[in-house]
N, C-alpha and C positions, 0 to 999 in steps of 0.2 A: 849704511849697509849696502846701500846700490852701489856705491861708488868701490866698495872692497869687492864685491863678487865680479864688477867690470875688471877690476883690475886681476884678479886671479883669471880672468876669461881670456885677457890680454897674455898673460902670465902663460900661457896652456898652449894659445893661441902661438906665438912664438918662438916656444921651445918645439912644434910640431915645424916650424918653419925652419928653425935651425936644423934639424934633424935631415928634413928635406937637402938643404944645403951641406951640409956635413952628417952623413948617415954612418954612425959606429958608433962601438958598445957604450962610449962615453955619453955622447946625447941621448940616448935610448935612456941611461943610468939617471941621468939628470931628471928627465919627465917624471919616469918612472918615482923616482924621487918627490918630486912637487907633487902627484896624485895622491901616497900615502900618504903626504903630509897632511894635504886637505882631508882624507879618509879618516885620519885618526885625529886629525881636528873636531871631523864630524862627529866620530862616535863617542869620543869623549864630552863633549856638550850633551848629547844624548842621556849617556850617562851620568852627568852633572844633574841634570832636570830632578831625579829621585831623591837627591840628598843635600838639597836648597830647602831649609825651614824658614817660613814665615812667619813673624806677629805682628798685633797692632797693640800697644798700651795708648792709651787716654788716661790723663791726670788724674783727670774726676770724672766719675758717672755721673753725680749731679753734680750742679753747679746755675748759679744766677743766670738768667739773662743777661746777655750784654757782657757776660765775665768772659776773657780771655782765657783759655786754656791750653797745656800742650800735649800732642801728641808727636806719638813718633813709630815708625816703623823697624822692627828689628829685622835684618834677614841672617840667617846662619847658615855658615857653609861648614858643611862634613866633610868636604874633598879635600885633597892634599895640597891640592895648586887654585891658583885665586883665578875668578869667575868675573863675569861681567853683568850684571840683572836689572833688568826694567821692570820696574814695581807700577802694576796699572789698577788703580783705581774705577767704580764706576762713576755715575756723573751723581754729583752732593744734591741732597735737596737745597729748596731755593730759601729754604730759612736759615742753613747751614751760611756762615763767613768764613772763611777758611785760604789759606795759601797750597793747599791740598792739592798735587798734580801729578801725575805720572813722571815720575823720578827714573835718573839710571845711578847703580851703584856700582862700585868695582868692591870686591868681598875676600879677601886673602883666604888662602887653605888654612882650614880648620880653625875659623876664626867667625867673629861675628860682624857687623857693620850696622849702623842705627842713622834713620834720616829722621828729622825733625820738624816739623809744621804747629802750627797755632789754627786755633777753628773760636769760635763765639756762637751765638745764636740770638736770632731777631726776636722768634717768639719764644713763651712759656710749652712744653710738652715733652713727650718722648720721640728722640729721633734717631736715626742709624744709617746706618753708610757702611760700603763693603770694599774693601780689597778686592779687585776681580780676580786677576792674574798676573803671573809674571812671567817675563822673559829672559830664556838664558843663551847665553848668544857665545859662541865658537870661540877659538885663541885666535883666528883671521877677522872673524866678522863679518865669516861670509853665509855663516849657517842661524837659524836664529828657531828655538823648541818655546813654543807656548804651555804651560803649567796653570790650569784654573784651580784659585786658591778660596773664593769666596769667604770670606776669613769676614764677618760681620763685629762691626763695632756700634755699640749701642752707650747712648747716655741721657738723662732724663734736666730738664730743663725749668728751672722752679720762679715763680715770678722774681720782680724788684721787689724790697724790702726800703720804700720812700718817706721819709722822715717828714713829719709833717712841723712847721714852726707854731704853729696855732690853731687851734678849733673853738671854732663857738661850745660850751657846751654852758646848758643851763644847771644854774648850781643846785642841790635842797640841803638839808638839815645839816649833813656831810659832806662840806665841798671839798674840791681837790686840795685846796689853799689849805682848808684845816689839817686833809691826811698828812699834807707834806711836812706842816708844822711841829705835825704828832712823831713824826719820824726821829727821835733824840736817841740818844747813848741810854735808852732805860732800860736795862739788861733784865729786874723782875718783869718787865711785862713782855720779853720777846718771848712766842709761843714758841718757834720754831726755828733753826740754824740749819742751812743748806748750801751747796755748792750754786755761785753766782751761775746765770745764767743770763743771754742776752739782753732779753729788757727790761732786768733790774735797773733801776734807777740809784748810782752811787752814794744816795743817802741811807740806801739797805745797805752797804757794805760793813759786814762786822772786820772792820780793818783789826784790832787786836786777833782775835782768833784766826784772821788770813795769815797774818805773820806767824803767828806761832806754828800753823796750818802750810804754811811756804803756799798756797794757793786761794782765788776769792772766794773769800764765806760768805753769802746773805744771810740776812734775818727776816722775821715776819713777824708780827706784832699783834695780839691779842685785843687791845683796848680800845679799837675803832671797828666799828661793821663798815665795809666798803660799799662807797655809792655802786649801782650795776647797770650798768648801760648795755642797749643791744642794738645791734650791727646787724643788718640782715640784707639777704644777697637775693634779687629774684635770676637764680641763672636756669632760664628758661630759655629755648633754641632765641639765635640771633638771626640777624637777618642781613643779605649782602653776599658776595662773593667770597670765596673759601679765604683767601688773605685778607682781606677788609673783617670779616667774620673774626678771627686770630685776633688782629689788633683792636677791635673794640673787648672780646673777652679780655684779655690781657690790661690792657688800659681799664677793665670795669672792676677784675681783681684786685688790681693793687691798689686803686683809691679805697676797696672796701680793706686791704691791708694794711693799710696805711693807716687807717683811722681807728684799728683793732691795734694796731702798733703805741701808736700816740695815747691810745686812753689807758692800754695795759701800764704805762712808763710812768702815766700820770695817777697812778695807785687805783685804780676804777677794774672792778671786777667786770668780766664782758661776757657777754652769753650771744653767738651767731647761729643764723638760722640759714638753712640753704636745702637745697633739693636734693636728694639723692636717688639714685637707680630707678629716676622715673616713675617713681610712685609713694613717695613720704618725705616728707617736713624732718630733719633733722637740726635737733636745738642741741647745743654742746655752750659749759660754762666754764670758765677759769679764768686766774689771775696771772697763767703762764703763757708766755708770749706764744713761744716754742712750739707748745701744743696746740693752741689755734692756729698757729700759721702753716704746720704741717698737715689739719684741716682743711684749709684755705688753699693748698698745693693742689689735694686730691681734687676738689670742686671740679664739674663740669658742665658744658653747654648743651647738652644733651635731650632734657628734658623737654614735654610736650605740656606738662602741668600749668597752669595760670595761677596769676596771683591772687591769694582769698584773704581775709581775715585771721588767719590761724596765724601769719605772721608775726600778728601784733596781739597775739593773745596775751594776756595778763602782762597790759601795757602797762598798768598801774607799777609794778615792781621797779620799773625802770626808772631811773631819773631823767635819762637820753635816750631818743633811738634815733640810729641812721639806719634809711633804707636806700638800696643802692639799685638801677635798675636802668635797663636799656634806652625806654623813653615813655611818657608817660598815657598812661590808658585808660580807660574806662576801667577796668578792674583793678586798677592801681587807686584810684579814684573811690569805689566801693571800699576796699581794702581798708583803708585808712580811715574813710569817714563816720566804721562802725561806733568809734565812739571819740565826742567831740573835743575832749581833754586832751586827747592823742597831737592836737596841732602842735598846743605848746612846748612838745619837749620834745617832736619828729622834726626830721631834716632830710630832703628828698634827694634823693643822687643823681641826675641820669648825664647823659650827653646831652652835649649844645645843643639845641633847634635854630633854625633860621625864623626870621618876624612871621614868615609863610607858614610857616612851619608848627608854628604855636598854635596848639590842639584844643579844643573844648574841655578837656582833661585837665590840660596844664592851668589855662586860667584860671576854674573853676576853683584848683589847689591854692592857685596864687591867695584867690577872693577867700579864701577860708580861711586861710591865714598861715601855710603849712610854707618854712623854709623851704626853697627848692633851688637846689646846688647846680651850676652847668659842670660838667666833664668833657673833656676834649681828646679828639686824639687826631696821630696825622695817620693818613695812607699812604700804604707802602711807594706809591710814586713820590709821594710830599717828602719822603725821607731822604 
């Protein structure tokens, strides 16, 4: 733009010199001429600024971590004759990956024009980013009208869904080996026929009735009580800087996902326990992946609560529990040792410790005999 208003400067500048040197109605005519040009250069970009529509679409509002997604900007021009527009963004959050930048578009009269970008996300949550404003700029390029559009784009960000190849779990009366055995073509005993869903297991598939059905059927089956295992989350405040804080939640989610994932798949009924709105224990039970993991989405770090006993109330039901938890404590400690059956069929979650590191807590779990899992994560530098 500097370089076009110099040269119109130039422009100005030497038709007043010619004039000088040749003074009659022709050069007069001539300036005269280049002035209204610029003039109604001006007012026409002026006028452009009113009738320049902006959107933003995004693909998906939610969407994985780490999934790639596209967006794209529309601009739409109402004017007759095509425009020139700088579409300016504000600055993305730092969880935001994105190719996201302050674009220029040339836009035909009466016609639309769409740019395109890709964005991801590091962490799990809700995030948003705005359109600030654009630019419409003269048929010279020598005038340029700012328009603030604030045009907000929002989309929610849901953990990994990490497939686990193996888990310890201890077996009882009803092992997983037996349900998966039970799983045959015996059509009197399926209670139930429903529309597949993610973490059926392809031994549910009623393939005859999908084909007939053009889409997947599952079954459910009456003649086994499922083993029930519980999975429980202490998501109580973390501790560290607001990004390191992100990436241990995140990382503490999905292994407890992960293993809500793996047991639903392996025919094992799950019941998860976790915190909510800072002030009660919420237990939820099911066979559907679906529905615990849309659970597991909403969770959050919020809470000032401590860990008690109530976690593992009517431990006896369970055949399995995993407990999943930042690191381990004194009241993690209490928690667990209410009753002493509880070792054998508990698995403790937390993050690595260093040898320094290793608490009176931990050991103590070690010497009692309670499985105790490391978790890992990196820092956002380590990435």
């Amino acid at each position: 733009m500097l370089k076009n208003r110099l040269n119109a400067v130039v422009v100005i500048i030497a038709l007043i010199f010619y004039i000088y040197l040749y003074e009659n109605k022709f050069t007069f005519m001539i300036l005269y001429v280049a002035l209204i040009l610029f003039l109604i250069s001006f007012l026409t970009a002026l006028l452009y600024t009113k009738k320049i529509n902006v959107n933003g679409i995004i693909e998906k509002e939610r969407f994985v971590k780490g999934e790639e997604v596209f967006f794209k900007v529309v601009v739409l021009n109402k004017n007759f004759t095509g425009v020139r527009v700088k579409i300016c963004f504000k600055e993305l959050p730092k969880a935001i990956i994105s190719d996201i930048e302050d674009s220029f578009l040339f836009v035909d009269g009466v016609s639309s024009k769409e740019k395109g970008f890709t964005l991801s996300c590091k962490y799990r949550g809700r995030f948003d980013f705005d359109i600030d404003k654009i630019e419409i700029y003269d048929f010279f390029g020598i005038f340029k009208f700012k328009r603030k559009i604030n045009k907000n784009i929002n989309f929610t960000v849901v953990p990994n869904i990490v497939t686990l190849n193996h888990l310890d779990i201890v077996e009882s009366q009803i092992n997983s080996n037996d349900f998966s055995k039970s799983l045959e073509e015996d059509v009197p005993l399926i209670s139930e026929i429903r529309k597949y869903v993610y973490s059926d297991s392809l031994r549910k598939i009623h393939w005859k009735m999908s084909a007939k059905r053009s889409e997947l059927i599952s079954k459910d089956y009456q003649h086994f009580e499922k083993d029930k295992i519980l999975v429980t989350l202490f998501n109580s405040k973390t501790y560290g800087n607001y990004i390191d804080k992100i990436i241990k939640e995140d990382a503490l989610l999905e292994a407890f996902i992960a293993v809500i994932y793996y047991c639903v798949t392996q025919g094992f009924l799950v019941s998860i326990k976790f915190f909510e709105n800072n002030e009660e224990l919420i237990t939820k039970e099911s066979d559907n992946f679906n529905y615990l993991y849309e659970l597991a989405c909403n969770i959050n770090f919020d809470n000032d609560l401590k860990i008690n006993s109530a976690h593992f109330i009517n431990s006896g039901d369970y055949s399995n529990i995993f407990a999943f938890t930042e690191k381990y404590t004194e009241d993690l400690l209490h928690a667990v040792s209410f009753d002493s059956d509880t070792k054998f069929q508990t698995t403790l979650c937390s993050f690595r410790q260093s040898a320094d590191a290793e608490n009176t807590s931990y050991k103590q779990l070690k010497k009692l005999g309670f499985k105790c899992l490391s978790l890992s994560y990196k820092k956002d530098s380590e990435r």
